[in-house]
C-alpha positions in Angstrom: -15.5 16.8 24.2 -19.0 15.1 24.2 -19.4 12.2 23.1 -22.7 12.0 22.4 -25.8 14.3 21.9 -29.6 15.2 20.5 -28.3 17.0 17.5 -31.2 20.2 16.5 -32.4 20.1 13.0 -30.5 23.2 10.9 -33.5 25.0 10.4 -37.2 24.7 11.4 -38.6 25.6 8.1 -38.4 23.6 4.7 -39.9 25.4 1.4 -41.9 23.0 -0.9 -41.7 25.7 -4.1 -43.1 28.6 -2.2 -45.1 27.5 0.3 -43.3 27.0 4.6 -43.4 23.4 6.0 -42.6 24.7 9.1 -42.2 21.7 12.0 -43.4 23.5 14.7 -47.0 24.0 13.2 -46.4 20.2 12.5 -46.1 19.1 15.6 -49.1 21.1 17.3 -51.6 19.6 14.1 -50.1 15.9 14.9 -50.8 17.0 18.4 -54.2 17.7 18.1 -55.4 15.3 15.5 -54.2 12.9 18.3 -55.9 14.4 20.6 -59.2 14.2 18.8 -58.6 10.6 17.7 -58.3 9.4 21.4 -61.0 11.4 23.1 -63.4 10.1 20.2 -62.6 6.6 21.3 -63.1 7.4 25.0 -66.4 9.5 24.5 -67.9 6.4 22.9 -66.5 4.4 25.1 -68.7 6.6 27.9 -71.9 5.9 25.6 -71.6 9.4 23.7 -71.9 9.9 19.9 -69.1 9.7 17.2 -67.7 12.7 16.2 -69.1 14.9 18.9 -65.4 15.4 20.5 -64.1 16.6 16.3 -67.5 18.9 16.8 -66.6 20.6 19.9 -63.0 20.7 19.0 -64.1 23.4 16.0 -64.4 25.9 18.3 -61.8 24.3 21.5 -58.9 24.6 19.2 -59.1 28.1 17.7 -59.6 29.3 21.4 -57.0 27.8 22.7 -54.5 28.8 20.0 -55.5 32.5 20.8 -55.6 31.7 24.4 -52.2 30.8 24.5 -50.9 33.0 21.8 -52.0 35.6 24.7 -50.7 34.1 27.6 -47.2 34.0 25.8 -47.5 37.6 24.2 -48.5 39.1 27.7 -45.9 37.6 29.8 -43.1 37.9 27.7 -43.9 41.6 26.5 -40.4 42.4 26.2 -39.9 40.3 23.5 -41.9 41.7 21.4 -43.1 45.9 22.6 -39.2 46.4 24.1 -36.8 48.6 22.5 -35.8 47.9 18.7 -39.0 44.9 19.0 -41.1 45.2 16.4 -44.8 44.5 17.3 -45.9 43.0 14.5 -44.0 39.6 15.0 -46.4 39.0 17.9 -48.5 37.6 15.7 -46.2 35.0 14.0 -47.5 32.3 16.3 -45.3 30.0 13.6 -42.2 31.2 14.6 -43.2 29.5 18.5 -44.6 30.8 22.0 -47.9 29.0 23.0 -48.4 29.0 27.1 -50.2 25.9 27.5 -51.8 28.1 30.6 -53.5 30.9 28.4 -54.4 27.6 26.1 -56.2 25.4 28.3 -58.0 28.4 30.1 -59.5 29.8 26.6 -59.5 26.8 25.1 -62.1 25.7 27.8 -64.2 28.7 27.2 -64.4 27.4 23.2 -65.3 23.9 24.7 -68.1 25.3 26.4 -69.8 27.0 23.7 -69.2 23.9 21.5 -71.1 21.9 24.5 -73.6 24.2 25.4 -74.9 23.9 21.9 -74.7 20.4 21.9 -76.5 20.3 25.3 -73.5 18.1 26.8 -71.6 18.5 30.4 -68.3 20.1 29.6 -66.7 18.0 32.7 -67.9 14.7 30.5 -66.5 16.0 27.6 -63.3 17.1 29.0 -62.7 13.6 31.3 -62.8 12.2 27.4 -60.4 14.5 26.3 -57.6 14.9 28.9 -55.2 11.9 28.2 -55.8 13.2 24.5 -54.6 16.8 25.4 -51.6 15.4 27.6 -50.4 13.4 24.2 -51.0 16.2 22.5 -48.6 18.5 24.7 -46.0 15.8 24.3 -45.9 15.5 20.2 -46.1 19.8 20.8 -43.1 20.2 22.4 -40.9 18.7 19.8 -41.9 22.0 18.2 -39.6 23.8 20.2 -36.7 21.1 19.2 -37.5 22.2 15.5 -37.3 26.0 16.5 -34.2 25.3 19.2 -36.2 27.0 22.4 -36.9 26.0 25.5 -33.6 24.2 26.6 -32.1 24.3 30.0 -28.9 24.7 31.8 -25.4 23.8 29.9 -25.0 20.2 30.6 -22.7 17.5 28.7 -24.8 14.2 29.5 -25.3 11.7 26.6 -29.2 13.1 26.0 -28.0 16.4 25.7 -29.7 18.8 23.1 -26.9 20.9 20.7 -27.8 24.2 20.1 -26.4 26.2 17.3 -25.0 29.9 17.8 -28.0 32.1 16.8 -30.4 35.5 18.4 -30.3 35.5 21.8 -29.0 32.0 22.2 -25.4 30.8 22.1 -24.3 27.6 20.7 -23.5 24.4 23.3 -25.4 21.4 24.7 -28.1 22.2 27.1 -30.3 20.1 28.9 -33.3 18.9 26.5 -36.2 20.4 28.6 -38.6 19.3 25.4 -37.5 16.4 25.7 -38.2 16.1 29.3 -41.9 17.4 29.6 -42.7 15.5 26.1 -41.8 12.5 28.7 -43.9 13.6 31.5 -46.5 13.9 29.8 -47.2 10.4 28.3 -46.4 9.5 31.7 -49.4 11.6 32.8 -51.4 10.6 29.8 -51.3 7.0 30.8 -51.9 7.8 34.5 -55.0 9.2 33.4 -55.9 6.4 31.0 -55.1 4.1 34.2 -57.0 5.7 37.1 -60.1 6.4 35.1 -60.4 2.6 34.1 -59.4 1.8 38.0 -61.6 4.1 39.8 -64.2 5.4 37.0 -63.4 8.7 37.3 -66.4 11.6 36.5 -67.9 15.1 36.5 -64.5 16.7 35.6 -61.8 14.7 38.0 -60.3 12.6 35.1 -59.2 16.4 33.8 -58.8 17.8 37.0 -56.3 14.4 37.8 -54.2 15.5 34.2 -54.1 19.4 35.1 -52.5 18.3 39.0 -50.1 15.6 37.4 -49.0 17.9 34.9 -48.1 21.1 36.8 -46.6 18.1 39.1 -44.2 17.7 36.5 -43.6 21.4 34.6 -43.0 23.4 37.8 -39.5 21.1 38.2 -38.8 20.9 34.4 -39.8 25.1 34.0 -36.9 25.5 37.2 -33.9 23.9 34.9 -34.9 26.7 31.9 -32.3 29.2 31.3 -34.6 30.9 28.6 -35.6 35.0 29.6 -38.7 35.2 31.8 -39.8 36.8 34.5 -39.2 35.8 38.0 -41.3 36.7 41.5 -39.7 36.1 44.5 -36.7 34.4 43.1 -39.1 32.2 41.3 -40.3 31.8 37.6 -43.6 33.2 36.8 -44.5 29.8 35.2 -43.2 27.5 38.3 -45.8 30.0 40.3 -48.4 29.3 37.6 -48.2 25.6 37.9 -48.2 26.0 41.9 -51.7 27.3 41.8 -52.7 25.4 38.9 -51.8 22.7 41.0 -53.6 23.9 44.3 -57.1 24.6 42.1 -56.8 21.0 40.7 -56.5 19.1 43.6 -59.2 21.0 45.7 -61.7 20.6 42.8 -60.7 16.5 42.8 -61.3 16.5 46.2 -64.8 18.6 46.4 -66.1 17.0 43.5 -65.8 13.2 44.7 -67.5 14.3 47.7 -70.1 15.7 46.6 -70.8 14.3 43.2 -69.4 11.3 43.3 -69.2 8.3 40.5 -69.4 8.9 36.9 -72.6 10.0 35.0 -74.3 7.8 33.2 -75.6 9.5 30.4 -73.7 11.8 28.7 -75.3 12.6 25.5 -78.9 13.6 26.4 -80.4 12.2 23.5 -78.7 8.8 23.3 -80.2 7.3 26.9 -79.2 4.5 28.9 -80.7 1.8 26.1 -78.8 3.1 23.2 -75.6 1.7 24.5 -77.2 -1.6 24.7 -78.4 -2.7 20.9 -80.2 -5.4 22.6 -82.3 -3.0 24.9 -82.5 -0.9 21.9 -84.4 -3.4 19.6 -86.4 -4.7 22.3 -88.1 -1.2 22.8 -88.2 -0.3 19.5 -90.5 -3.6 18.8 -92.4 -2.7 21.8 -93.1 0.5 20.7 -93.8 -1.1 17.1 -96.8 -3.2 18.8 -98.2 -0.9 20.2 -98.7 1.1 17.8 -100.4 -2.2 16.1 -103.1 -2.5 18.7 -103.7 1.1 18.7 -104.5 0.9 15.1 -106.2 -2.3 15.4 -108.4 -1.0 17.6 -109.4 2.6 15.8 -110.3 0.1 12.8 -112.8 -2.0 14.4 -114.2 1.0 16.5 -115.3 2.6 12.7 -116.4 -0.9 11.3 -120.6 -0.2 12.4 -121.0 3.5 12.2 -124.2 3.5 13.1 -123.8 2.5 16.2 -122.8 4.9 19.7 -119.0 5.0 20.9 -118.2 5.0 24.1 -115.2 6.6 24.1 -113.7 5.0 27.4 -114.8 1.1 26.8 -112.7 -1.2 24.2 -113.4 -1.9 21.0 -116.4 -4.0 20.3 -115.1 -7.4 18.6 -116.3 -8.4 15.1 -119.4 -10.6 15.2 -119.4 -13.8 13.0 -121.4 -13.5 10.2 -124.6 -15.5 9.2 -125.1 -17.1 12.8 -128.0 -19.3 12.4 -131.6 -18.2 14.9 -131.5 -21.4 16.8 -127.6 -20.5 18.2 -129.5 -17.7 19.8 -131.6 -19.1 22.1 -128.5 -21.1 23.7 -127.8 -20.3 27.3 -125.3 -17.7 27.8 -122.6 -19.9 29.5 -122.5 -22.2 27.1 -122.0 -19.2 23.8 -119.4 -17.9 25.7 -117.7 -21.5 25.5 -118.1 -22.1 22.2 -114.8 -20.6 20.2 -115.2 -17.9 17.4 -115.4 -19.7 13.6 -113.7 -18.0 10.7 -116.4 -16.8 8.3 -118.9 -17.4 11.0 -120.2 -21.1 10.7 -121.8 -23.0 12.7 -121.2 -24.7 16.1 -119.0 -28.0 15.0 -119.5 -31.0 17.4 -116.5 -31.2 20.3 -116.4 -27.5 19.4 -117.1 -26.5 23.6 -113.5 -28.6 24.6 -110.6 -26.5 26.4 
């Protein structure tokens, strides 16, 4: 008899008059509004703009909904083109089945459109996102609590999950594999969050770090599922997936410090190195404010005698004083150039020549 146990909700769907609440979509909006909310904080935290990361999300999110609709649809065929399937509910994405593999992949395509048109590096953009997309899995998964999927093997520990008697399951406590990846991947969220602070992580490896330290974790926690799937060489087709994932993430890590190493600097084109500094900002902008003063300045007093030639190349005659008496003519040159200019042009006072 157990004595204790995760109990599973008695159905995943509630009705509010006629419309589904269904938990599973729940969790995977919660998912991703988190998701959004962190990588905002991080991309301005890099120097980018608000809002770019919602932005490029509009088209990453669709994507990767298809994407993994796919990647589920095509690997698990059976379920849904067997004998006595019906085709049709491969499209009732509500009902569960998103490969996060199929996700990230077209999801990634959909982030790359979004920053090609916002002329940003997809690695930058990505680095922002990954601890976001790692939370994201973890509030996911408790969709498949909600839809009582993706346990493991019988078990009677205390965290076991109870699963009612249903299509193609059979009641009992299982282990709560959910539950365990939802886990792993906070874990890897703040891993991310820590080495990117620690070692300033850039041009992709921050993401690259999240895709290794997750597969890390699903391969061993996709090995304890007892759900249908197909195997290869005694193996799950997922464990395989996150094998290679694996591989592929750990060889771009490594080639990318080496030969891009650090973090870039700017990562919004438009924004420079001074916008992050308010300071810097406002200093150039009043720089930029005077010279546009002298400029002026000097076009005016270049019109003041039209009569005269312009040379096009020397400065600006200055004004001279008006009313400047005959006799200040004849002074020697060295001592005119001593005496200071007089506002409405008078006369030479005495003591006027003194530095």
């Amino acid at each position: 008899m157990e004595l204790a146990y995760i109990p599973s909700p008695s159905t995943g769907v509630v009705h509010l008059g006629p419309i589904p609440l269904r938990g599973y979509a729940f969790c995977i909006i919660i998912g991703v509004f988190a998701a959004v909310w962190l990588g905002n904080k991080r991309w301005i935290a890099r120097g980018g703009k608000p809002g770019t990361v919602a932005d490029i999300a509009v088209w990453a999110v669709p994507f990767g909904l298809v994407g993994g609709r796919l990647y589920h649809v095509i690997t698990d065929y059976q379920l849904y083109f067997g004998e006595g399937r019906n085709w049709v509910d491969a499209f009732k994405i509500w009902e569960g089945g998103l490969g996060i593999w199929g996700a990230i992949a077209l999801g990634a395509v959909g982030a790359w459109i979004g920053c090609r048109l916002r002329g940003i590096p997809l690695p930058a953009w990505a680095d922002a996102l990954a601890p976001g997309i790692a939370i994201a899995q973890a509030v996911g998964r408790w969709g498949n609590w909600f839809n009582q999927e993706l346990y493991g093997r019988a078990t009677d520990l205390p965290w076991a999950v109870e699963i009612s008697d249903g299509p193609n399951r059979v009641g009992g406590t299982y282990h709560p594999t959910f539950l365990y990846e939802s886990l792993w991947c906070l874990g890897v969220a703040a891993l991310v969050i820590w080495a990117d602070r620690r070692f300033k992580l850039g041009h992709g490896r921050a993401f690259a770090l999240y895709v290794a330290a997750y597969c890390a974790g699903r391969a061993w926690i996709e090995y304890m599922r007892v759900d249908e799937a197909h195997h290869i060489l005694g193996l799950r087709l997922n464990v395989w997936t996150a094998i290679a994932v694996f591989v592929l993430a750990v060889v771009y890590f490594a080639v990318s410090a080496k030969l891009r190493p650090g973090r870039e600097e700017v990562v919004e084109p438009d924004r420079g190195p001074a916008a992050s500094d308010p300071a810097q900002a406002a200093g150039a902008a009043s720089a930029d404010a005077k010279g546009a003063e002298a400029k002026a300045a000097a076009a005016g007093a270049a019109e003041a005698k039209p009569g005269e030639p312009r040379d096009a190349g020397a400065a600006a005659p200055a004004a001279e004083p008006a009313a400047t008496p005959k006799a200040d003519l004849a002074k020697p040159a060295a001592a005119a150039e001593k005496a200071p200019a007089q506002a409405g042009g008078a006369a030479d006072a005495p003591g006027a020549d003194t530095l």
